[in-house]
C-alpha positions in Angstrom: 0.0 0.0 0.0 0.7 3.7 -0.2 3.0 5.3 2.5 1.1 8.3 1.9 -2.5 9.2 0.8 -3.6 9.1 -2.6 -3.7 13.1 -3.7 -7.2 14.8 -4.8 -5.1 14.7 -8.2 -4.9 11.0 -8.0 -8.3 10.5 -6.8 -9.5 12.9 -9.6 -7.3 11.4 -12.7 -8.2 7.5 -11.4 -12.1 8.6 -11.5 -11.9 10.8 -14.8 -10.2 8.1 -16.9 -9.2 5.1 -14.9 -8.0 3.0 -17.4 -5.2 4.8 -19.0 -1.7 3.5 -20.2 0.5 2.9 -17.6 -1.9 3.4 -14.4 -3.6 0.2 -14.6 -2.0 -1.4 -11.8 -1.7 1.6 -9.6 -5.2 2.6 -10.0 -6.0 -0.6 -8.7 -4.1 -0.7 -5.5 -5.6 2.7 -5.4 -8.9 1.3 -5.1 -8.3 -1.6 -2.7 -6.2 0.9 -0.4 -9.0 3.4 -0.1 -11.9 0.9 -0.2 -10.8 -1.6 1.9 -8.4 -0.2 4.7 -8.3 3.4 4.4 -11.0 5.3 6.3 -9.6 8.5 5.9 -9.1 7.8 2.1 -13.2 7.3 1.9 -14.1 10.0 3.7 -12.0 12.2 1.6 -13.6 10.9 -1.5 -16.8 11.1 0.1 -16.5 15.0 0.4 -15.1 14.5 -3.6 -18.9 14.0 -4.4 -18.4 10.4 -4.1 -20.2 8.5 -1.2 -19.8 4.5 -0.4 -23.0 3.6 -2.6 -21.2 5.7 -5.4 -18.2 4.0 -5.5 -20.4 1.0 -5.6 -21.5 2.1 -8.6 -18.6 2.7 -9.9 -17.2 -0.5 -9.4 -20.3 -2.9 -9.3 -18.8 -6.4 -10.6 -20.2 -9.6 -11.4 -17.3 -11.0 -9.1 -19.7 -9.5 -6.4 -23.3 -10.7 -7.2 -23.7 -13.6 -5.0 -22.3 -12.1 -1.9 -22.3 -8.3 -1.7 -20.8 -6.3 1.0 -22.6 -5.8 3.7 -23.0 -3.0 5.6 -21.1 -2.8 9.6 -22.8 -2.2 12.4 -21.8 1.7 13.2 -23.0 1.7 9.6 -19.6 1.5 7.7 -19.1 -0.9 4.8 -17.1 -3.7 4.7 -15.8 -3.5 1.4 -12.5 -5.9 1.6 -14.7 -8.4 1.2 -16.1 -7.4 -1.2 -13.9 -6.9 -3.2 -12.0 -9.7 -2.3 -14.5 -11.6 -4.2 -14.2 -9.3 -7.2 -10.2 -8.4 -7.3 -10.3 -10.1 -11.2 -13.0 -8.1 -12.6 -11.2 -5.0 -11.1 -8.4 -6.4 -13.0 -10.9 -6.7 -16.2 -12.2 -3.2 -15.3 -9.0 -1.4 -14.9 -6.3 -3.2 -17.6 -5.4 -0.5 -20.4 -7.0 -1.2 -24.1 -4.0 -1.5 -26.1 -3.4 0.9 -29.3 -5.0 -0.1 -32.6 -3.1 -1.3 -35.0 -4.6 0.9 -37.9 -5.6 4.3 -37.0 -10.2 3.9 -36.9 -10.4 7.1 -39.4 -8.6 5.5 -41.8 -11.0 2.3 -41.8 -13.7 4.5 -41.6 -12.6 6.1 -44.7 -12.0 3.0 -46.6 -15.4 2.0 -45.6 -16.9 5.0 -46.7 -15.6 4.2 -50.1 -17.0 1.1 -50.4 -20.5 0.3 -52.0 -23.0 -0.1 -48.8 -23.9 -3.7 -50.2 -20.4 -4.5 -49.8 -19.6 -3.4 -46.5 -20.5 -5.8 -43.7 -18.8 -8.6 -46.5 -15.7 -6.1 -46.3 -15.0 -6.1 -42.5 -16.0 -9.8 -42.0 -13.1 -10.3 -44.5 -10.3 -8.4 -43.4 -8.9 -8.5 -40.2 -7.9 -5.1 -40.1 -11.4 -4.2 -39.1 -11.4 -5.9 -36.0 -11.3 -2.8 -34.5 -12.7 -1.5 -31.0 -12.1 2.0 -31.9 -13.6 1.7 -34.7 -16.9 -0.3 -33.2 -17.2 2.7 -31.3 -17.7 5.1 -34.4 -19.9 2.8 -36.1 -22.6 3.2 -33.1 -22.1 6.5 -33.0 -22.2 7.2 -36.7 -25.9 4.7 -36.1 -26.8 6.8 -33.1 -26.9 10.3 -35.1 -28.7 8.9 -37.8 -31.6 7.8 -35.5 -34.2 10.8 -36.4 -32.8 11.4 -40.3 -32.0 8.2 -41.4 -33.6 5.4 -40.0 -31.9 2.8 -42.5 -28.6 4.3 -42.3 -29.4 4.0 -38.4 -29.8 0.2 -38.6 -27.1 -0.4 -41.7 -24.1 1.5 -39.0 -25.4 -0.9 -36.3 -25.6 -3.7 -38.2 -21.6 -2.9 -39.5 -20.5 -2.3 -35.7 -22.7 -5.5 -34.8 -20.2 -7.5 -37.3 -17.2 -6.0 -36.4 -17.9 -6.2 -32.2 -18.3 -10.3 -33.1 -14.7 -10.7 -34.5 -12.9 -8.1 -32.0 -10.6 -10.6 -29.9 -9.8 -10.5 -26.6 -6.3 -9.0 -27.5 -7.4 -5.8 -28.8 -9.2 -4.9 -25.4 -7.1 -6.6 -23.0 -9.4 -8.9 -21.7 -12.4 -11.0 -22.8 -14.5 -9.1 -19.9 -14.0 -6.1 -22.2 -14.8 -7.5 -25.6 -18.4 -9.0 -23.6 -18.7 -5.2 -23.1 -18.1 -3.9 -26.8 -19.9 -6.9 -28.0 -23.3 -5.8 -25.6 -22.9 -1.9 -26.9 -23.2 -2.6 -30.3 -25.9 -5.6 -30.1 -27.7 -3.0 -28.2 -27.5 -0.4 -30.8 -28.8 -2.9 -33.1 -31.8 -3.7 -31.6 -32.2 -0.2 -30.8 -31.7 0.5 -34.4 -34.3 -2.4 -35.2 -36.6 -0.8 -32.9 -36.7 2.2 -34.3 -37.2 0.6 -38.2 -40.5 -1.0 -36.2 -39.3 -4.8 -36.2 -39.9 -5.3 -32.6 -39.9 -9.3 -32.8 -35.8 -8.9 -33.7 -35.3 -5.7 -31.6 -36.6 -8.2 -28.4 -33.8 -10.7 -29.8 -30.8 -8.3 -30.3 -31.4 -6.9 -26.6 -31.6 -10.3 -25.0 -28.2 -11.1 -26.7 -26.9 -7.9 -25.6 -27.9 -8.4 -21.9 -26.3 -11.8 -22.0 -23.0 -10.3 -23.4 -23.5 -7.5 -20.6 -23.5 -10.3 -17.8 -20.4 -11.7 -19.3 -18.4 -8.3 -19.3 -17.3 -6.3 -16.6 -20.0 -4.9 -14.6 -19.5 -1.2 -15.9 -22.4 0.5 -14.3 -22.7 3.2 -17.4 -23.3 0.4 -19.9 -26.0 -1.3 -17.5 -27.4 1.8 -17.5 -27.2 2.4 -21.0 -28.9 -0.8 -22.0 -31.8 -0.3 -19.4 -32.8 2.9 -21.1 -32.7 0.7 -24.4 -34.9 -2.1 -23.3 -36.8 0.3 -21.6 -37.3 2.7 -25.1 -38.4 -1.4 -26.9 -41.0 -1.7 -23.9 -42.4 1.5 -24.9 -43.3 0.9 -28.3 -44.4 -2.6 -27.1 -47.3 -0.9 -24.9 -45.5 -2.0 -21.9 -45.2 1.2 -20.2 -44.4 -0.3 -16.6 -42.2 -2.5 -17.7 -40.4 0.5 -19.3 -41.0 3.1 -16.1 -39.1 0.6 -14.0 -35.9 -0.3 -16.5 -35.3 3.4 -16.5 -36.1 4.0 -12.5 -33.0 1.6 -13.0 -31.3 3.5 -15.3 -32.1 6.4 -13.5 -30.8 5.4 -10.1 -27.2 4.8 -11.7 -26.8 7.6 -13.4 -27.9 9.5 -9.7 -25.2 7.5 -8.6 -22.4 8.0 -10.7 -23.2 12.0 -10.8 -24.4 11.9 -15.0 -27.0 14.4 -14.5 -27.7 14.8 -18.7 -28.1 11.4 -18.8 -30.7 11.6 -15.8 -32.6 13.7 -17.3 -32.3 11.9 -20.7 -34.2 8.7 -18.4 -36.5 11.2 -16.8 -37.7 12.6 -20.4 -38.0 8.8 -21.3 -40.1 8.1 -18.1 -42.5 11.2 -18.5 -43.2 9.8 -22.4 -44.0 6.3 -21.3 -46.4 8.1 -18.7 -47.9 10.0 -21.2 -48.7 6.8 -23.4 -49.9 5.5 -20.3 -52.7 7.7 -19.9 -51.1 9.5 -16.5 -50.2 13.5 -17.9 -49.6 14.4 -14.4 -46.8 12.5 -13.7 -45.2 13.4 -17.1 -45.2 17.0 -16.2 -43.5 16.1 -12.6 -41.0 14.2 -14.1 -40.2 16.7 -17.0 -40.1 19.8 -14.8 -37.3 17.1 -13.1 -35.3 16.9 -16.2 -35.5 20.2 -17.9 -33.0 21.9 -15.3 -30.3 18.8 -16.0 -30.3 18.8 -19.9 -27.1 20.4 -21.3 -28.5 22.6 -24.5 -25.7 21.8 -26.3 -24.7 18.5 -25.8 -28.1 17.3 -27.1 -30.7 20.1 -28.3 -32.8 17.2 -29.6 -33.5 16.2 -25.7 -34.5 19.7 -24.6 -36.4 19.9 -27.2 -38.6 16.4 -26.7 -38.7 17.7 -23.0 -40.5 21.1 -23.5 -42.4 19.4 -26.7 -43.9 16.9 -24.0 -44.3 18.7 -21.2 -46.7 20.9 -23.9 -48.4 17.8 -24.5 -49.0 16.6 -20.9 -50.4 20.1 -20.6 -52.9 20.1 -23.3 -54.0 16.3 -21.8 -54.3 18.0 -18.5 -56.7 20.7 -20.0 -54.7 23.0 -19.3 -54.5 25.3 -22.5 -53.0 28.5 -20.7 -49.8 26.4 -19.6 -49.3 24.9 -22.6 -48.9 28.3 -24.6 -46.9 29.5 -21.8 -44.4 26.6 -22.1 -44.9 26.5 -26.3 -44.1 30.4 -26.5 -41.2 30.1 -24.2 -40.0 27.6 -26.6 -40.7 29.0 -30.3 -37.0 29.9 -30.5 -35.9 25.9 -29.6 -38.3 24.6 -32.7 -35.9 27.0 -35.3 -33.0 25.9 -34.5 -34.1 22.8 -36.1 -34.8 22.7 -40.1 -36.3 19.1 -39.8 -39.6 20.2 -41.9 -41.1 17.1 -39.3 -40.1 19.1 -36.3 -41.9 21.9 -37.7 -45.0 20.0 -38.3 -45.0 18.6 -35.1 -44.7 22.2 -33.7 -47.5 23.3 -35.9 -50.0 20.5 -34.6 -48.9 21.6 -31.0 -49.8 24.7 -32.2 -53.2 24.0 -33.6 -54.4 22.0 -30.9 -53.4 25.1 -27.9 -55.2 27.6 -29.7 -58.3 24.8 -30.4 -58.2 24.2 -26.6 -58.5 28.0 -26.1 -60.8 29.2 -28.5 -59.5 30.5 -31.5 -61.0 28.4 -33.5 -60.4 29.4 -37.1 -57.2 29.4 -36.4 -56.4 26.4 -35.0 -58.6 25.6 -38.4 -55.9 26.7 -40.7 -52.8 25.4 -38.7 -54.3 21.8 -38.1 -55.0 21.4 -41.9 -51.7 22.7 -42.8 -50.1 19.8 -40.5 -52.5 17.3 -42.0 -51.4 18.0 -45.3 -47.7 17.8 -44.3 -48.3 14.1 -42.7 -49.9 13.2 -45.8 -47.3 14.2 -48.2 -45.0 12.3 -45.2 -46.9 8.9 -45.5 -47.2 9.2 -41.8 -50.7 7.8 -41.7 -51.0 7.4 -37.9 -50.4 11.4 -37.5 -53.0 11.6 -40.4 -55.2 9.8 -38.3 -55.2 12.1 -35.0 -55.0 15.0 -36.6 -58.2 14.2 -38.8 -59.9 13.5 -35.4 -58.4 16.9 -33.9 -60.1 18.6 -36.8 -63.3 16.4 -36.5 -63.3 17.7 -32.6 -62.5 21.7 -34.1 -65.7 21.1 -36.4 -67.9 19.7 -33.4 -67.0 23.0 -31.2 -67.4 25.1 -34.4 -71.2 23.5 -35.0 -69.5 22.7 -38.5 -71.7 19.6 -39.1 -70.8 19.0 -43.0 -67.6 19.4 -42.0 -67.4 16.9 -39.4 -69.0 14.8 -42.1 -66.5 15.5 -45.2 -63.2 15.0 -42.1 -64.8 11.5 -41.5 -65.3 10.6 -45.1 -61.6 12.0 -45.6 -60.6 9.8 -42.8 -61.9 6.3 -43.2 -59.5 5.5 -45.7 -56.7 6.5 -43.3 -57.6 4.2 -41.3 -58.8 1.2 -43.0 -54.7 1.6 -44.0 -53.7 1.8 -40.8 -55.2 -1.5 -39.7 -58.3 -0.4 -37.7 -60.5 -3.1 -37.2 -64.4 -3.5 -38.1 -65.5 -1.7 -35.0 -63.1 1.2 -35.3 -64.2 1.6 -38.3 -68.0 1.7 -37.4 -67.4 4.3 -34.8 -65.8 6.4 -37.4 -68.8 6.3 -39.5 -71.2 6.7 -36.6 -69.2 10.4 -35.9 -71.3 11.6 -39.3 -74.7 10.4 -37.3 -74.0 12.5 -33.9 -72.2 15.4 -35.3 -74.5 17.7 -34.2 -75.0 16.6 -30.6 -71.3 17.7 -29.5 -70.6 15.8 -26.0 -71.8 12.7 -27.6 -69.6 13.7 -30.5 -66.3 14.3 -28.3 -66.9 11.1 -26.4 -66.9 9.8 -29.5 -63.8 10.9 -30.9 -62.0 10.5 -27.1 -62.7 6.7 -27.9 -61.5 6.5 -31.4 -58.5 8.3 -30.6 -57.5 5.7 -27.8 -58.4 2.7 -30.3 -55.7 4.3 -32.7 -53.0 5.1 -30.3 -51.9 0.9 -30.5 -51.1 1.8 -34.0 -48.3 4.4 -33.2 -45.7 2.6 -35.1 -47.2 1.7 -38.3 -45.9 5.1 -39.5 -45.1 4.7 -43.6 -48.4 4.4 -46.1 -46.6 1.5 -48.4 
């Protein structure tokens, strides 16, 4: 052990980056000195920011599972033990990743010049692509596509899939950290095969990712990670409490390890499921949670889901008045995007707030503009609401042949979506009670939640 303490210095550079070349083995002794003999070590760590269930965090191994620490009687933590149980996935944890043998940009370039079709052929082929490094570019080359491109999403994933399968346990150190490259980019697949709406396979890919995950080294970030994955899979699944509590998970480790944008990032994901749950209130709690955390810049896309939601859970709430408050405060987020579907979604927001408070012509104009755009789209499902948001506009407004010519305009939206014979009959049956308008509104309440199931059947083929 140390004849002196470890420095704040030390403790700061073995937290920041703890496996870099040439302070593997020190950085370990670090951690068994300060966890398991040194009080005055933990308590100097603990005014760092980084109490014992922290640093558990940090260093939760599988070595550990089957007989965790437990805590002392004056309410200490006996952690020798623990981590006398877990010294060789420390070891896993801490090793250095050697250097690549071919710089990742220049792979990436000479991937980028090959035809798509040809690419996953390419790195099963040469061994040069075994590449960590360049695994890691490949997810997130996947990860940035996932609201332009949602092919390109799934064809990077797929690539980074192929490449994590013939990384060896040489070019990590260790086959605990391979296990943990090989769960990343099985994750991002099924993420990525989420997203293209093949659930069945996205269910698959996770499972194989979790298994690689329970193999690796018990990195807390990448449980974490992979919980908010599973948890984004449950969501389009309809199984909103299955999601809530993978990322109450997620959520607790990122508390833990002091990742406050990714907190909010699981808080954001939370207050959705909630909202597709048919609970609004809690989605505005759990929003107003998240909003402070989110770094603008890092991700402007997250800050701007947040606000977009929390508009949402107001209008659900009846609460019109908040919901322009939050949408005006927000007008200048929406431009900094030129996504023409961001804009539509901001001008259906728009529609429905001034619908809910009364300007009804207006809300006339706007809601038929964003109709239109999710038409020329082939978004069908957003055809589909928005129809009945008009068909509700035209109830309020005593419109009757209107409310007649939105339905007739709508059935065949919705025989494509897949609506069956009694959805369908409801539809029709909106022309009958047009003019008597609670009837009317009850109505459309219940044909908009016999459409929400069909959220994901997004494309008109």
């Amino acid at each position: 052990m140390f004849e002196d303490h470890p420095t704040v210095e030390d403790f700061t550079g073995f937290l920041q980056d703890a496996s870099r070349p040439g302070h593997a083995a020190r950085n370990a002794r670090i951690l068994r000195h300060l966890l398991a003999e040194c009080p005055a070590c933990r308590g100097e760590l603990q005014a760092m920011g980084w109490p014992a269930r922290r640093l558990e965090r940090l260093v939760y191994l599988p070595g550990a599972q089957n007989g965790q620490a437990e805590p002392q009687g004056t309410g200490g933590f006996n952690y020798a033990n623990a981590f006398a149980r877990a010294d060789q996935s420390v070891s896993d944890l801490l090793i250095a990743t050697p250097q690549p043998a071919v710089p990742p940009s220049q792979l990436l370039e000479e991937l980028d010049r090959t035809a798509r079709d040809r690419q996953v052929a390419l790195v099963e082929e040469d061994e040069r692509f075994a590449s960590p490094r360049l695994v890691h570019c490949l997810i997130e080359r996947s990860h940035e596509d996932r609201y332009s491109d949602p092919d390109a999403m799934l064809h990077w994933a797929s690539v980074a899939r192929s490449i994590a399968t013939r990384c060896s346990p040489e070019t990590l150190g260790n086959a605990a950290k391979v296990a943990d490259l090989r769960a990343q980019a099985w994750g991002q697949y099924g993420n990525a095969l989420r997203v293209a709406g093949r659930l069945r396979e996205a269910s698959e890919a996770m499972i194989t990712a979790q298994g690689y995950r329970e193999g690796g080294t018990g990195e807390p970030a990448l449980h974490a990670k992979l919980a908010e994955q599973v948890a984004s899979l449950h969501t389009f699944q309809r199984r909103f409490d299955a999601a809530i509590a993978s990322l109450e998970e997620a959520a607790e480790i990122y508390r833990q390890l002091g990742e406050s944008h990714a907190l909010a990032r699981t808080l954001v994901q939370q207050a959705i499921a909630s909202l597709y749950a048919g609970d609004p209130e809690s989605a505005v709690q759990l929003l107003n949670q998240a909003i402070p955390l989110i770094d603008h810049e890092e991700d402007p896309h997250l800050l701007l889901a947040a606000c977009h939601n929390l508009v949402h859970s107001y209008i659900e709430l009846d609460r019109p008045e908040q919901a322009l408050s939050i949408y005006s405060e927000t007008r200048e987020l929406y431009k900094e995007f030129s996504d023409s579907l961001i804009q539509l979604r901001s001008g259906w927001q728009e529609g429905r707030i001034l619908r809910d408070l009364g300007h009804l012509r207006a809300a006339e104009m706007v809601l038929i503009q964003a109709r239109s755009g999710f038409m020329e789209r082939g978004l069908i499902y957003e055809v589909a609401v928005v129809s009945l948001d008009l068909a509700a506009l035209y109830v309020k407004m005593g419109a009757i042949d209107d409310v007649r010519q939105t339905v007739v305009e709508a059935v065949p939206i919705f025989r494509a979506l897949g609506v069956d014979r009694e959805a369908l009959a409801s539809l029709l049956q909106l022309q009958q009670v047009a003019h008597q308008e609670q009837e009317a509104l009850d109505l459309i309440r219940f044909l908009n939640a016999r459409i929400e199931p069909f959220s994901q059947r997004r494309l008109l083929r």
